[in-house]
GUKOL-722898 format. One record per residue: residue in one letter; y negated, z, x negated of N, C-alpha, C, O in turn. Coordinates in steps of 0.02 Angstrom, whole numbers, plus 50000, padded with zeros to 5 digits. Example, Ala and Ser with C-alpha at 12.3 -4.5 7.8 and 13.67 -1.06 7.14 Angstrom:
2
A502845039049340502255039049385501655039049340501665042349288/S501125035449358500535035749316499985039449355499435040249330/
% end
This chain:
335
X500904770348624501004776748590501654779948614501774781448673/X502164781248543502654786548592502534793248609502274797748576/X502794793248677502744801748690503504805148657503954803148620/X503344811548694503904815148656504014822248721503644826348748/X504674820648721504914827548771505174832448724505254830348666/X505334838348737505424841848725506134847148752506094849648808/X506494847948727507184851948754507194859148725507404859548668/X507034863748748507184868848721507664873048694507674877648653/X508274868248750508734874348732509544866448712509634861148741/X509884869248661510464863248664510754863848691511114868848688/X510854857848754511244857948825511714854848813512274856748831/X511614848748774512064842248776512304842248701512084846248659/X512834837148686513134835948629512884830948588513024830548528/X512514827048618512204821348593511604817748631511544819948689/X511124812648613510464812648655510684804548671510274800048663/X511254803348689511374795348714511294792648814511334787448847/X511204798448822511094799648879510464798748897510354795348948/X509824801948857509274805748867508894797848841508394796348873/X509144792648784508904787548771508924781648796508594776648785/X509464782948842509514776648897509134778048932508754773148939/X508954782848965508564784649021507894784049005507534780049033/X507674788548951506984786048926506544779648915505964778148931/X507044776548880506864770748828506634771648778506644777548762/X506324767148730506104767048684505364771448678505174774648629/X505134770948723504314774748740504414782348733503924785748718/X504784784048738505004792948719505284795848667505884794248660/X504984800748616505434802248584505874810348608505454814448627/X506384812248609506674816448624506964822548553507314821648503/X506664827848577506704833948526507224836848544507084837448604/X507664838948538508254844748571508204850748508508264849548448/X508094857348537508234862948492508674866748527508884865748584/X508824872248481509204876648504509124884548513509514888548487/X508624886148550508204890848541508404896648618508494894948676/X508414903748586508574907948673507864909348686507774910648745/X507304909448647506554908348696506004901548668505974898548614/X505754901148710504944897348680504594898448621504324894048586/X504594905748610504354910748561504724906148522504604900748547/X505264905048456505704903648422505664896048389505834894148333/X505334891748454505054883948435504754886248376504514891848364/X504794879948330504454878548280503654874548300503624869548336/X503184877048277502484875848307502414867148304502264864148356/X502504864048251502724856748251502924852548313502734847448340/X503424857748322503844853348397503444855848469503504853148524/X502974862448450502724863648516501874858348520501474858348567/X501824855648476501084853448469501354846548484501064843048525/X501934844348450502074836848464502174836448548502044830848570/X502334840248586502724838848657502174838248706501714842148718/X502344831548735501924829048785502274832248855501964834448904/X503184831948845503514834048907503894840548884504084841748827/X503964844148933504054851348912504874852748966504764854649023/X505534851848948506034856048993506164861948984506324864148928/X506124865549039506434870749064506994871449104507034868949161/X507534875549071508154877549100508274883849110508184885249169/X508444888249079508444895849091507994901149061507944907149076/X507614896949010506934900448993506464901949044506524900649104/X505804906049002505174907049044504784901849023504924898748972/X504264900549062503594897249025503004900849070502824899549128/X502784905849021502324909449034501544909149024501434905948973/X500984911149052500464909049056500424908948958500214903948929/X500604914148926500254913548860500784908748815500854909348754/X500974906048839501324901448807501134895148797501284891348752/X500674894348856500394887648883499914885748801499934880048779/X499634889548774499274889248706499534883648656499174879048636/X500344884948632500674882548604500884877048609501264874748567/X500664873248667500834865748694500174861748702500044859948759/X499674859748644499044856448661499054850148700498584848248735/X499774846048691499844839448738500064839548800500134834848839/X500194846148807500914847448854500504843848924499964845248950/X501074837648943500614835449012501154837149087500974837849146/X501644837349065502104837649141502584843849095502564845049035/X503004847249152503444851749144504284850849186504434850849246/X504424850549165505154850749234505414853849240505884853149200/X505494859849280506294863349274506904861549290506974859749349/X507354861549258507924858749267508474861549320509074862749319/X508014862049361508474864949429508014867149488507404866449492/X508364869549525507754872349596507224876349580506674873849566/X507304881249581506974886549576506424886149537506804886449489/X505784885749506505324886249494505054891249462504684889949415/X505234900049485505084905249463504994907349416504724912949412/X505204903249356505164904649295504544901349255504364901849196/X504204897149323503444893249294502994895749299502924896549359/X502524898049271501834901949294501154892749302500794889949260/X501274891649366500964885249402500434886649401499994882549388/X500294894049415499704895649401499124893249334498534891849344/X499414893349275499084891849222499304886849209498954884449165/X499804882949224500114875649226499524871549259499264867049225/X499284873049330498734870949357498104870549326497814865149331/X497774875849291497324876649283497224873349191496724873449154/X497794871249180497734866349103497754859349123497544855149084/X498024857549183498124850749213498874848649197498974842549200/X499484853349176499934850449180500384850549235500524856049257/X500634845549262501034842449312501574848849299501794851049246/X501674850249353502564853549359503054851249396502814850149451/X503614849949396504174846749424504874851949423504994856249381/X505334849749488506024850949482506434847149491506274841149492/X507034848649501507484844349527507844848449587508264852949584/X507594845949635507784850249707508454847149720508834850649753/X508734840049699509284836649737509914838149694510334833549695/X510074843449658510644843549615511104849949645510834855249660/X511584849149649511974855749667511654859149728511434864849734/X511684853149780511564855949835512144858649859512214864749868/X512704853449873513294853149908513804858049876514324859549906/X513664860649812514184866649758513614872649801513964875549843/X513124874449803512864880649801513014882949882513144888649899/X512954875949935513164877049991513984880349995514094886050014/X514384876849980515124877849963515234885549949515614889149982/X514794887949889514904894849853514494899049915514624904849928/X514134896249940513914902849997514404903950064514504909250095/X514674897350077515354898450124515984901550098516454903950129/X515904900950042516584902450010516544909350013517024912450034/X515914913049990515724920549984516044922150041516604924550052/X515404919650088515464923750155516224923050189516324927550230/X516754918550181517344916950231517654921550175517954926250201/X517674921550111518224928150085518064934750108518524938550125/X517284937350112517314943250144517674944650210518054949350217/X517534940550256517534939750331518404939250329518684944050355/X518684935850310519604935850316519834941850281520394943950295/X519504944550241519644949550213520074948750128520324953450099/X520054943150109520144941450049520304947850001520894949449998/X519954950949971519754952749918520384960649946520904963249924/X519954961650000520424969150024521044966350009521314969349963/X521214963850021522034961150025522304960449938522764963049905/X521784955749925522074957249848522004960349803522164958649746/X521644967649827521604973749773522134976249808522544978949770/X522264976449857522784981749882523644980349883524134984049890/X523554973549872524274971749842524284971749803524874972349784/X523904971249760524124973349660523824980349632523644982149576/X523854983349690523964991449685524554994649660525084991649664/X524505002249626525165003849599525195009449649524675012749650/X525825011849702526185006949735525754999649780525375000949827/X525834994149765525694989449822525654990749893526194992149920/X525074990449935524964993849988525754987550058525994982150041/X525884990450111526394988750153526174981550173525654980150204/X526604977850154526484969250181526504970850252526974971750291/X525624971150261525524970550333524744969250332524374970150284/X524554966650405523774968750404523634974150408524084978450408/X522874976350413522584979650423521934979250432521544976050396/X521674984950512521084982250528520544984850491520694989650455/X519844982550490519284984350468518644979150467518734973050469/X518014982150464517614980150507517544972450484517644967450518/X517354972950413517674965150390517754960050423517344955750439/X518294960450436518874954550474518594953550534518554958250574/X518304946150551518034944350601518294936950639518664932850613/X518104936650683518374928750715517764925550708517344926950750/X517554920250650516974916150652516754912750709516164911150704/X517094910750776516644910950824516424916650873516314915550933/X516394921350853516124926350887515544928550843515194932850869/X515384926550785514914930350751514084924650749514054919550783/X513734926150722513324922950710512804922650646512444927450629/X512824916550615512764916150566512074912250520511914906350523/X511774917250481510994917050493510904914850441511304916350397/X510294910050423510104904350360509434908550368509184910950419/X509264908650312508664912650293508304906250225508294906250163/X508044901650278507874897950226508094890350231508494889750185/X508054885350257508254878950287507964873250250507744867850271/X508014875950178508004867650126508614864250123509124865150157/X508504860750083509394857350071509784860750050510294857850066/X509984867150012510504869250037510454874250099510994875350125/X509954877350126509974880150175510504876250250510954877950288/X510014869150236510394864150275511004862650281511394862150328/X511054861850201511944861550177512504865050230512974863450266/X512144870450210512654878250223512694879850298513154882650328/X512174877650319512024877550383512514873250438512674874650496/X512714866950389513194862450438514044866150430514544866950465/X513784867950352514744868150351514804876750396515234877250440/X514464881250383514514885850475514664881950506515264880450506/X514264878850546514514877950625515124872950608515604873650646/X515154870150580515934866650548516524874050563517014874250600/X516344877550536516834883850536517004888350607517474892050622/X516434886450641516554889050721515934895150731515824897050789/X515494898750665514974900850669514404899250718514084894350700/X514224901550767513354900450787512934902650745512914908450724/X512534897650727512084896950673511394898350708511314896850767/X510894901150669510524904150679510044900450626510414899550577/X509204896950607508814898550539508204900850571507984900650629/X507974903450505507434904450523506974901850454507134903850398/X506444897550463506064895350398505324892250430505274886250445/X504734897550439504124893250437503734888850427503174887250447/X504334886150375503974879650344504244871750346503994866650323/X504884872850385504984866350411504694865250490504544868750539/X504694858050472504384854350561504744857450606505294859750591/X504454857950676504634856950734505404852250737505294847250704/X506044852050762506484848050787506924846850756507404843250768/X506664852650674507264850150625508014854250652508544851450637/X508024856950668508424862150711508884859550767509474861350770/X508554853950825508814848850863509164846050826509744847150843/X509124841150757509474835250717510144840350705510724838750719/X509964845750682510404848050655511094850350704511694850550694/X510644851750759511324855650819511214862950804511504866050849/X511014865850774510884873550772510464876650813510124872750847/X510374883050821509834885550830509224888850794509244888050733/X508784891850814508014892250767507654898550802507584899450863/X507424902750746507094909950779506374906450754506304901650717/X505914910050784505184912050751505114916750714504544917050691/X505564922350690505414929050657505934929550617506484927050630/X505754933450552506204935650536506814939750578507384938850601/X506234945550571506734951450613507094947650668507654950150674/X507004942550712507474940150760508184938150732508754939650750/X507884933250666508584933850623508924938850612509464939850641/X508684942850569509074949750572509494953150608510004956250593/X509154951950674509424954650734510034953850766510434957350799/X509984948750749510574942350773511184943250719511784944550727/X510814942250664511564939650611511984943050597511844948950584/X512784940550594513304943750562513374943250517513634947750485/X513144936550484513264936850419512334932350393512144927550427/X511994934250347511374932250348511844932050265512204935750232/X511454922750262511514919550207510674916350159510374911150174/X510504920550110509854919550064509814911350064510354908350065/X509374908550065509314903350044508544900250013508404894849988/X508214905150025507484905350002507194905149928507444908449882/X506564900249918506524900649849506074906749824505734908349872/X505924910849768505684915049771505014915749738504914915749677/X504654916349778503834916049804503464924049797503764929449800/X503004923449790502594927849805502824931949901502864937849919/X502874927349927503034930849989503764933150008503934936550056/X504204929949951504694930349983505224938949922505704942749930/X504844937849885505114943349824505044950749879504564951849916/X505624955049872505564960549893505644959449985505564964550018/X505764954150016505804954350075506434955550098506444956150159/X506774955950082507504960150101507454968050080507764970250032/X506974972750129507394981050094507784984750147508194982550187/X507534991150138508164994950195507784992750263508134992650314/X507374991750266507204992650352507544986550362508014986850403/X507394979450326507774973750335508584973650360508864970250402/X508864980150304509544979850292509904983750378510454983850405/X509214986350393509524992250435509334988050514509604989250568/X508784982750501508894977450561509484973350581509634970650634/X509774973750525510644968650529511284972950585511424978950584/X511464969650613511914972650666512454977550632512874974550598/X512494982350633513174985650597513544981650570513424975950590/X514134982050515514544977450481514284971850474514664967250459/X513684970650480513484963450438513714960550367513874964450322/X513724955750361513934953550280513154950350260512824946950299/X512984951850205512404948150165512644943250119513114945350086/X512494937850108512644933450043512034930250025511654927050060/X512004931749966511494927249919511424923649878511194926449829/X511524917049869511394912249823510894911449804510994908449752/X510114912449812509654910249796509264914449740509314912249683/X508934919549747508584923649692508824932449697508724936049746/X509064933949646508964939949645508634945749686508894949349730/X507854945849656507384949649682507034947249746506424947649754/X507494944549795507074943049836507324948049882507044948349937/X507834952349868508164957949884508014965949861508134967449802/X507864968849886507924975849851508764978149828509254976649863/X508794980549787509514979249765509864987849771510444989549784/X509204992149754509414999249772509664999849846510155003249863/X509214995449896509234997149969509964993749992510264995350043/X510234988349942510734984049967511374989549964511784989750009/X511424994149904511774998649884511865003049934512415004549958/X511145006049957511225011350012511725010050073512185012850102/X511385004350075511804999450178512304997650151512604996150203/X512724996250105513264995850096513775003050074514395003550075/X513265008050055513895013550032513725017550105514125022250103/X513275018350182513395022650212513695018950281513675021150338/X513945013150259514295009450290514025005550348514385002550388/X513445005750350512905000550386513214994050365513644992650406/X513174989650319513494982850287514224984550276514474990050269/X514514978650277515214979850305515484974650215515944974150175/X514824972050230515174967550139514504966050123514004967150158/X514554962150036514024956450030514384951849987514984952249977/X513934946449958514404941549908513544941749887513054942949922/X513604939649799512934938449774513084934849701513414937349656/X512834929449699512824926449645512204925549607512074921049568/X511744931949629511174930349596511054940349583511374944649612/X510524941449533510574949749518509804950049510509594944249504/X509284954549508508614954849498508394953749426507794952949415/X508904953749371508724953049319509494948949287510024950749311/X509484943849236509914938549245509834937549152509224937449140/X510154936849101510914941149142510704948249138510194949649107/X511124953249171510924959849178510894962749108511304960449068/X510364968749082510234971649043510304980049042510184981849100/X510444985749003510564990149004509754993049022509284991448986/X509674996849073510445000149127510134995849176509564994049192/X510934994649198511214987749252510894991449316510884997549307/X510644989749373510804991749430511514993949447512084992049432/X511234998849484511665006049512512155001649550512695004649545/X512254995149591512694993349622513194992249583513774994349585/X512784987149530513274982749489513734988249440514334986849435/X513554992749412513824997949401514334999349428514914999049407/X514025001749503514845004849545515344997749544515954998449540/X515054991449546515634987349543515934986149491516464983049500/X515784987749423516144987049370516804990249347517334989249318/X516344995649385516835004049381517485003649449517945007549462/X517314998549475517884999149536517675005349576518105009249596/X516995006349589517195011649639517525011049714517475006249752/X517785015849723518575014949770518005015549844518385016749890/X517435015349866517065014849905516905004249930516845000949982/X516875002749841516704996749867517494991849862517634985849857/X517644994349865518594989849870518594985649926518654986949986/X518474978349885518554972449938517984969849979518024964850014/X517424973749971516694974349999516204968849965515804965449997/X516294968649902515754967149844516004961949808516454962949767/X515674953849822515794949549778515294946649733514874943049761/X515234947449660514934944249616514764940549578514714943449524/X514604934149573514734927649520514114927249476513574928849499/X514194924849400513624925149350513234920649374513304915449341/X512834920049419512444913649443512714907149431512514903449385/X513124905849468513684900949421513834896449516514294892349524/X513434898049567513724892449605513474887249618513464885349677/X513184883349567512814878249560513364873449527513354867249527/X513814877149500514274874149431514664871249452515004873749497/X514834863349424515394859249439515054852749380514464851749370/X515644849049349515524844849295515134840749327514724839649283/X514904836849385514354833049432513764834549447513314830349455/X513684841549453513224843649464512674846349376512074847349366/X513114846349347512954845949289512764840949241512514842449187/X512864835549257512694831249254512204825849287511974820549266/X512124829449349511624827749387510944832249356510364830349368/X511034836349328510444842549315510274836049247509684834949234/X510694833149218510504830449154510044825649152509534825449118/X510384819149215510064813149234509514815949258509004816249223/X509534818149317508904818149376508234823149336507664823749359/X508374824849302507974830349214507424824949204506824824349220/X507964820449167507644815349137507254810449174506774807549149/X507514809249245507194804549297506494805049306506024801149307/X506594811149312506054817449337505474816149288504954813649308/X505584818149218505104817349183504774812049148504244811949117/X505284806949164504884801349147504344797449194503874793649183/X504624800049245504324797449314503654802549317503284801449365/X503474807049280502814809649268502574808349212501954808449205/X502844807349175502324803949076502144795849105501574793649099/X502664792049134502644784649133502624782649191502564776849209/X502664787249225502664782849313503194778449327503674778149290/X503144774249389502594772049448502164778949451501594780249432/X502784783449490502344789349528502664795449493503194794849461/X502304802249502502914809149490503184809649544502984808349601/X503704811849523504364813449577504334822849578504054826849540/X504694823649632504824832049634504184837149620504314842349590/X503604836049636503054839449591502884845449651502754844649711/X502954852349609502824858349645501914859649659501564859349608/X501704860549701500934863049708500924868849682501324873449684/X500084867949640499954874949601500194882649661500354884049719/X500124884249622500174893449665499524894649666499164892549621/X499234899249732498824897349771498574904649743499024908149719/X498164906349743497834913549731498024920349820497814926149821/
% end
């Protein structure tokens, strides 16, 4: 019997890719749709495999898919699955944890070393009208990466990633993550807290790397922000809301945070009315000059890595309709 996957959204230009990989045993749907809602009921009743890319798949959605047996998201993060009712219909959920490790690592060093040299100050203030005096200037910013220390909040593969190219940079590295083994910390050459707050305590620059969980949503607010050593830098690659975003605003405008870099926002893409930060950064307020770096969730992006999201998609899901085994499979969410 053929099965049939399902694409929700048109990624690709053509399905020559998606048919090598499959084989003949699959048939492949590609639409072009901005929600689930929008499928034609046909294509949601035919689909045995269900991708997800920047959509939701929400518990009442699950209705609309009577075959639906595996799910994949087409990238890390998960958050957009309700596993919960995924579980409780018996369909398999999957990601692809191994894609755009080494780009998302890159974009979190890249954040954090433009704040820290002072990047950004420098180039608003030379393409100022008058251009400020070809010279330095000090401010809290500007740091010597081996004097600071530099905190992973979160020690998956890219936590790991990011983790080497620090101490590559002359950073003391710091993680903290409850859920890896004992010794992973030794392999690595780093060091390892038991607490958050120890992290906190410590870091100069504390880098997100966490996926976002029930435990982990909302665990960055002001008391967090106000545990960080004066002039700390925050960077976040990983989720939005795993931040309070009002409190990030506060520690950065009463000069507690010295910078942040964020390629991720609590709501994606932002909707009217934007958070109050993103605001002041649009507007240039002359408070955050050189402070505040923003990317459209975009540090995953490179033509390889994009193409890795395509293959390892497809790997993924065939390796749960047809076996040997499933690959990448997330455990239900736990009550």
């Amino acid at each position: 019997m053929t099965l049939t996957v399902l694409y929700p959204e048109a990624m690709y230009p053509d399905l020559s890719v998606e048919h090598r990989l499959y084989g003949p045993e699959v048939r492949v749907l590609m639409r072009d749709t901005e929600t689930l809602a929008e499928l034609d009921p046909a294509d949601c009743e035919a689909a045995d495999g269900l991708m997800i890319f920047r959509q939701f798949l929400r518990a009442e959605d699950f209705s609309r898919f009577p075959r639906l047996r595996a799910v994949v998201r087409m990238g890390v993060g998960y958050d957009r699955l309700d596993r919960k009712e995924a579980a409780r219909r018996g369909v398999l959920v999957c990601n692809v944890p191994d894609y755009g490790t080494t780009e998302v690592a890159d974009h979190a060093l890249a954040l954090a070393l433009a704040l820290r040299r002072g990047l950004l100050l420098h180039h608003e203030r030379q393409r100022a009208t008058p251009p400020a005096p070809w010279a330095w200037f000090a401010h809290p910013l500007v740091k010597r990466s081996s004097a600071q220390c530099f905190g992973i909040l979160g020690l998956g593969r890219i936590g790991t990633a990011a983790a080497l190219r620090a101490k590559a940079f002359g950073f003391r590295v710091l993680a903290y993550d409850p859920y890896q083994p004992n010794g992973v910390e030794l392999a690595l050459g780093i060091g390892r807290v038991g607490t958050l707050e120890e992290l906190l305590r410590t870091s100069d620059i504390l880098s997100v790397h966490a996926p976002l969980t029930r435990e982990t949503r909302g665990m960055l607010g002001a008391r967090e922000f106000a545990a960080l050593p004066r002039d700390a830098v925050v960077v976040n690659t990983a989720r939005g809301p795993i931040m309070d975003f009002d409190a990030l605003m506060a520690a950065l405008e009463s000069g507690h945070l010295a910078g942040a870099g964020l390629d991720v926002l609590p709501d994606e893409p932002p909707v009217d009315p934007i958070p109050a930060l993103l605001a002041a950064y649009r507007a240039r307020a002359p408070w955050l000059e050189g402070r505040l770096i923003i990317t459209p969730h975009s540090a995953f992006h490179t033509e390889h890595a994009w193409e890795d999201i395509r293959v390892k998609s497809a790997e993924t899901m065939r390796a749960a309709l047809l076996g040997p085994r499933p690959q990448n499979v997330i455990l239900p969410e736990m009550d």
